[in-house]
N, C-alpha and C positions, 0 to 999 in steps of 0.2 A: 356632472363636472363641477356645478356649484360648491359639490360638496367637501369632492377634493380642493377646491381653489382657496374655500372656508378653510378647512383643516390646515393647510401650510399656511394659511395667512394668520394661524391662530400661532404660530414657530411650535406647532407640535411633530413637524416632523419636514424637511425639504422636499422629501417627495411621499407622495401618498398614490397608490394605485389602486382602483376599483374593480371589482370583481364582479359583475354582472349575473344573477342568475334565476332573474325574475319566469314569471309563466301567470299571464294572465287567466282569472276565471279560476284561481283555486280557492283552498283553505289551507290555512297556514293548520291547523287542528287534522282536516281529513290527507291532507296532500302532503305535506310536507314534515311526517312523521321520519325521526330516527330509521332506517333502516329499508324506506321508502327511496322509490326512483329518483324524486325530484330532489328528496333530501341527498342522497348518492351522488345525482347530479351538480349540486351544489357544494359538495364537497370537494369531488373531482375536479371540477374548475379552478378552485381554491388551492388544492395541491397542486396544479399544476402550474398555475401563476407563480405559486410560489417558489416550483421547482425552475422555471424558465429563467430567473436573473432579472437582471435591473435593466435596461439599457446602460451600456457605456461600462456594465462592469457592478461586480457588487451582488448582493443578496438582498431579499427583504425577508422581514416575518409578520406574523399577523397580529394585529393589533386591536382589533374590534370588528363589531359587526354590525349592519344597518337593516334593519326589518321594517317594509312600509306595507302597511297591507290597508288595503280602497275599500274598507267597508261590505267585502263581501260577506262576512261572519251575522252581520249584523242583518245582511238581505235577505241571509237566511233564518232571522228570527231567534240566531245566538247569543244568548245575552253573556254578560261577562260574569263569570265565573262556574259556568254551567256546565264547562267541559275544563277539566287539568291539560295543563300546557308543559310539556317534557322540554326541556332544554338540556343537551348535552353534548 
């Protein structure tokens, strides 16, 4: 919530909605590959929100995206740049 509170208080936008589509204990590398469940998962949530409306009226679209990932890459001894990262 902080995040959306940040974002309209920055006037980048009056309303901002969050999409939730975290899952503890993964890898953003093993788990959350294009074409993957979770990735699927994550998508579908996102169309859907999107397809749902505004409250009160109205449409949104997408405007960015937030990725935090707790270090478990690194628990498992992945260094950075050791595996290529697909974004698409």
């Amino acid at each position: 919530m902080a995040l959306g509170r940040t974002l309209v208080g920055l006037g980048l936008s009056s309303r901002v909605g969050l999409v939730p589509a975290a899952r503890g204990a993964t890898s953003l590398y093993g788990d959350w590959r294009p074409g993957g469940e979770l990735y699927g998962n994550m998508i579908g949530r996102t169309k859907a929100a999107l397809a749902g409306g505004l409250p009160g009226g109205g449409s949104g679209r997408l405007r960015g995206m937030v990725w935090v990932q707790v270090g478990g890459e690194g628990a498992r001894g992945v260094g950075v740049g050791e595996r290529p990262l697909a974004c698409g």
